[in-house]
N, CA, C and O of each residue as an XYZ file, in Angstrom:
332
protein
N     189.092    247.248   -165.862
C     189.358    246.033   -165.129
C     188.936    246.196   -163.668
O     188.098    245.403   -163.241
N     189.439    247.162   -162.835
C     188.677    247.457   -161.656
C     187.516    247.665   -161.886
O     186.980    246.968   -161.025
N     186.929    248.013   -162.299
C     184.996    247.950   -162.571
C     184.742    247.031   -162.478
O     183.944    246.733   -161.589
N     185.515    245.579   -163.744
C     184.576    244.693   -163.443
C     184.934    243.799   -161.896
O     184.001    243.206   -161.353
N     186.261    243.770   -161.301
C     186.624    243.544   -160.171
C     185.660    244.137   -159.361
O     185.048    243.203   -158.844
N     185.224    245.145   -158.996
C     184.293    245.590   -158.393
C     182.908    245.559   -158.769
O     182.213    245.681   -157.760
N     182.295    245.456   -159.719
C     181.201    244.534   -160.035
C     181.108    243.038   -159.408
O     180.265    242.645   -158.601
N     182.115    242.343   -159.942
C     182.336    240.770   -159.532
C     182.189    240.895   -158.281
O     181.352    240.135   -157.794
N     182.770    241.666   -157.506
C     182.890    241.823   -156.029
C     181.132    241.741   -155.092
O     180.849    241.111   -154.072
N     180.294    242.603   -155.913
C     179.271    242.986   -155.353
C     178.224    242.008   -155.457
O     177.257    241.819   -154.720
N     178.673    241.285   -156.741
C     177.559    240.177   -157.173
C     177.933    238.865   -156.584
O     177.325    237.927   -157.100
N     178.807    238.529   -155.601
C     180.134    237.671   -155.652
C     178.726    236.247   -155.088
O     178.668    235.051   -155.373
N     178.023    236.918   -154.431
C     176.739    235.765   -153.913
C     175.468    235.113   -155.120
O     174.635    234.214   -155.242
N     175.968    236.142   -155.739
C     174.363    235.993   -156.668
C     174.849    234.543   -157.839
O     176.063    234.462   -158.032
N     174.303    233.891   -158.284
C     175.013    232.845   -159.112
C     174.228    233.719   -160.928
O     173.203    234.174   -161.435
N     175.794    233.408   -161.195
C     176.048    233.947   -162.479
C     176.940    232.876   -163.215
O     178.129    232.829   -163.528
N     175.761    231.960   -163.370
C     176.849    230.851   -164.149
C     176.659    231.267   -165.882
O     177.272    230.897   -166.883
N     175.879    231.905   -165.741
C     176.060    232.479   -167.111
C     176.967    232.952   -168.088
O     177.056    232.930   -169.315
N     177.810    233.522   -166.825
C     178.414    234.760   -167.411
C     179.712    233.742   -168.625
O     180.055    234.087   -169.756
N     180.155    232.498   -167.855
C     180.680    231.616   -168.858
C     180.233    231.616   -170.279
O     181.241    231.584   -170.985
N     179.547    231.630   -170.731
C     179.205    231.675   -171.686
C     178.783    232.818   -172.699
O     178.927    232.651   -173.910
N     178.317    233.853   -172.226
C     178.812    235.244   -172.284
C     179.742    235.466   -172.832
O     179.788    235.981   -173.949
N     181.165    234.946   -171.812
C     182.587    235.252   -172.134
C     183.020    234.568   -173.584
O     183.548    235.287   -174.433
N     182.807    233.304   -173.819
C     183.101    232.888   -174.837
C     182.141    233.170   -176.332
O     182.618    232.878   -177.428
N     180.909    233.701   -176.204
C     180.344    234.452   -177.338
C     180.964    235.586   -177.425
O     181.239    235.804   -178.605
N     181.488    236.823   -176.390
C     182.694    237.393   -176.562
C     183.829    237.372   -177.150
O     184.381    238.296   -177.747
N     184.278    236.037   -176.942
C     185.644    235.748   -177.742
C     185.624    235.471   -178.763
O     186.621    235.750   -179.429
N     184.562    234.826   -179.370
C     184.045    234.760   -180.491
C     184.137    235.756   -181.372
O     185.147    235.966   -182.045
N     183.444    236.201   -181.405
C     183.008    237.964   -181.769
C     184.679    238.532   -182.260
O     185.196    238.761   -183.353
N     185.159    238.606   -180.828
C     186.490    239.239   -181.193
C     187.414    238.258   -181.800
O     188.519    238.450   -181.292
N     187.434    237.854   -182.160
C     187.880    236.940   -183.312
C     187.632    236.756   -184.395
O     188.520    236.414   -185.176
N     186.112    236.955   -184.864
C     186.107    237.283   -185.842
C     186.083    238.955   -186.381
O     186.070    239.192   -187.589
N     186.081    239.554   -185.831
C     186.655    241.105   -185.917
C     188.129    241.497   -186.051
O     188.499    242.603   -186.445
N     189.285    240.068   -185.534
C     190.171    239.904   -185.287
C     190.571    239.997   -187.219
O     191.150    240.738   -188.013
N     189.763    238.637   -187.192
C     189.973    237.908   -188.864
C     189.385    239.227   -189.845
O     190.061    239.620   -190.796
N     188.416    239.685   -189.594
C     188.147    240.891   -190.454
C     189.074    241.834   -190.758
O     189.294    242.076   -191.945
N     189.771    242.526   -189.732
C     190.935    243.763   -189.860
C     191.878    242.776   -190.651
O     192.151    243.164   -191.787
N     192.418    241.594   -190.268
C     193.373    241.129   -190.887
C     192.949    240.773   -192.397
O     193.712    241.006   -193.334
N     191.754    240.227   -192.561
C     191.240    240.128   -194.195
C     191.209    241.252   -194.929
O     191.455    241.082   -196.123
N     190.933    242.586   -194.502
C     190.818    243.593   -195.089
C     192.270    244.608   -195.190
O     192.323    245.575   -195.950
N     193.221    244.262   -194.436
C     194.580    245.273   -194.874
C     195.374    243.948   -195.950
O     195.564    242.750   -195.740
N     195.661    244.762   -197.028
C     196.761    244.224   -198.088
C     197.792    244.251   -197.606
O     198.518    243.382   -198.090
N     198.188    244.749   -196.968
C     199.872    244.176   -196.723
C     199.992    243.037   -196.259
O     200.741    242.229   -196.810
N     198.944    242.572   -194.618
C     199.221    241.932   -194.411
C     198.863    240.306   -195.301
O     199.362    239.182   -195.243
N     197.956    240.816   -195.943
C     197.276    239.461   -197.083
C     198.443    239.305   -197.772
O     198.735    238.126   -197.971
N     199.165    240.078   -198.178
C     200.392    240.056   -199.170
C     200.996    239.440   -198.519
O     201.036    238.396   -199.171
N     201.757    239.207   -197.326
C     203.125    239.389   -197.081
C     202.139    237.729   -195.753
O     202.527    237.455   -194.617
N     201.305    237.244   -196.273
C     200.746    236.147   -195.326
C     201.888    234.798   -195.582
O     202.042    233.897   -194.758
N     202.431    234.870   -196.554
C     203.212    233.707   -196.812
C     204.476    233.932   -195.725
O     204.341    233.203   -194.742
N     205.109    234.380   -195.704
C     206.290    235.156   -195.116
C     205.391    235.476   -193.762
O     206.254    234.770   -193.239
N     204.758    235.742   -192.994
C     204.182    235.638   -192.198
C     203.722    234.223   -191.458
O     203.398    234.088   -190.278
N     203.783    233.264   -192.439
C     202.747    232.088   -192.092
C     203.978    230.983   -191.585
O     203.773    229.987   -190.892
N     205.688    231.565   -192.273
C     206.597    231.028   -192.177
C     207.566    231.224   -190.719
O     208.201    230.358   -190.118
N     207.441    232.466   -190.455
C     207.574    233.270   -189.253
C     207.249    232.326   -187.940
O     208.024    231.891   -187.088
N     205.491    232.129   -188.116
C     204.855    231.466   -186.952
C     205.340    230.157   -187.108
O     205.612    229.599   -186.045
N     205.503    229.592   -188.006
C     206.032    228.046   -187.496
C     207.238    228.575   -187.368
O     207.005    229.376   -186.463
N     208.277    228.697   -187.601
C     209.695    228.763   -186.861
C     209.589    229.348   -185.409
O     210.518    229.268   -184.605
N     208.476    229.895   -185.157
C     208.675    230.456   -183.696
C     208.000    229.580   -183.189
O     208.506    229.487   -182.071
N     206.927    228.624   -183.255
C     206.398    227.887   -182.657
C     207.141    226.429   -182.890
O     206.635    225.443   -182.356
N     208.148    226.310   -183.558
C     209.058    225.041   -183.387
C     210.025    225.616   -182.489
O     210.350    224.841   -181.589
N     210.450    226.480   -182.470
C     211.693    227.278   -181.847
C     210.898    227.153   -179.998
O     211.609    226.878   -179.031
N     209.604    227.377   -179.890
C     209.395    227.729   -178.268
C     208.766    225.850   -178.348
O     208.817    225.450   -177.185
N     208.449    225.153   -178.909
C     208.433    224.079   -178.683
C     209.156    222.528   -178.250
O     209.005    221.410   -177.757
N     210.190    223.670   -178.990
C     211.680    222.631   -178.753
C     212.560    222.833   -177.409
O     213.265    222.066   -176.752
N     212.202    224.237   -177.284
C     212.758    225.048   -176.162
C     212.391    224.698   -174.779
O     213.154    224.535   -173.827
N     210.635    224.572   -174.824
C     210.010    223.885   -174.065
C     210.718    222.075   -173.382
O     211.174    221.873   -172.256
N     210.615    221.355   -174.182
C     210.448    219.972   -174.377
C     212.082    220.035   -173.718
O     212.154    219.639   -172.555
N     212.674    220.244   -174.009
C     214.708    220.546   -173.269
C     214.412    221.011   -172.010
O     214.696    220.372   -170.997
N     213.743    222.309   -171.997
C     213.613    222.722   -170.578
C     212.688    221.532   -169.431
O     213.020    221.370   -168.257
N     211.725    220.941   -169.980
C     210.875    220.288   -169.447
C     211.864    218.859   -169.232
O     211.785    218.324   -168.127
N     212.676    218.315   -170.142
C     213.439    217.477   -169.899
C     214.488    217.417   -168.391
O     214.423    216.803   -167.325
N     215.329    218.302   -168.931
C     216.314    219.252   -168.168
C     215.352    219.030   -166.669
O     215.837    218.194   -165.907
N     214.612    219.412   -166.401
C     214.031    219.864   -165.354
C     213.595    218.378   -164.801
O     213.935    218.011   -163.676
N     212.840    217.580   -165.653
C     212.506    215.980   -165.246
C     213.791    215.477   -164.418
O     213.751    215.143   -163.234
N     214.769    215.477   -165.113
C     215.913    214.581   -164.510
C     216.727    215.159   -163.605
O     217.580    214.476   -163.038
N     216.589    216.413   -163.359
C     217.037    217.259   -162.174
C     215.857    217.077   -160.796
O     216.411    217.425   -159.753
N     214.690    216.715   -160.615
C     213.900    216.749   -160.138
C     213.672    214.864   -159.581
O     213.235    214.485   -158.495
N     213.992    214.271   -160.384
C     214.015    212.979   -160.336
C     215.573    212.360   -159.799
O     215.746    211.206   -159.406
N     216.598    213.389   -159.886
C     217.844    213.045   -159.655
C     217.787    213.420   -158.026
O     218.679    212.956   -157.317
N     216.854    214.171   -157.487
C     217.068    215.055   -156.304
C     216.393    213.822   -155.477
O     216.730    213.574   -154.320
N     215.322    213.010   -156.246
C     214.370    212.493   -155.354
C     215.438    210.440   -155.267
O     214.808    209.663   -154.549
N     216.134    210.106   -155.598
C     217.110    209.209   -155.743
C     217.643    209.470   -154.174
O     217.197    208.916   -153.169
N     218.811    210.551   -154.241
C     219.656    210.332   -153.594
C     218.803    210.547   -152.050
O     219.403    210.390   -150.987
């Protein structure tokens, strides 16, 4: 990470609009390398149901959590700007 901080640093004039795109053929890549390890171990192929059940309860659980907090916070913020 300091390398590329210090790379970035040196090039900081030169235009590298490239590198956007770079980054996301990157992410790419590792994603599907991501999906490979996970296609290729059996346990986790096995146990994908029970896994698949996991992620939605945690993503209703931080969604709901969200939406209260974000509430909560609206009418505390809107109550301040009233008085």
């Amino acid at each position: 990470m300091l390398l590329g901080i210090g790379v970035g640093y040196i090039f900081r004039k030169k235009n590298l609009s490239f590198i956007s795109k770079v980054i996301t053929v990157l992410i790419w890549i590792l994603l599907f390398v991501l999906g490979l390890e996970v296609g290729s171990n059996p346990q986790i192929v096995s146990n994908l149901g029970k896994l698949g059940v996991d992620a939605i309860l945690i993503t209703v659980g931080a969604l709901l959590g969200s939406i209260t907090l974000a509430a909560l916070l609206w009418k505390f913020v809107n109550k301040s700007k009233v008085e």
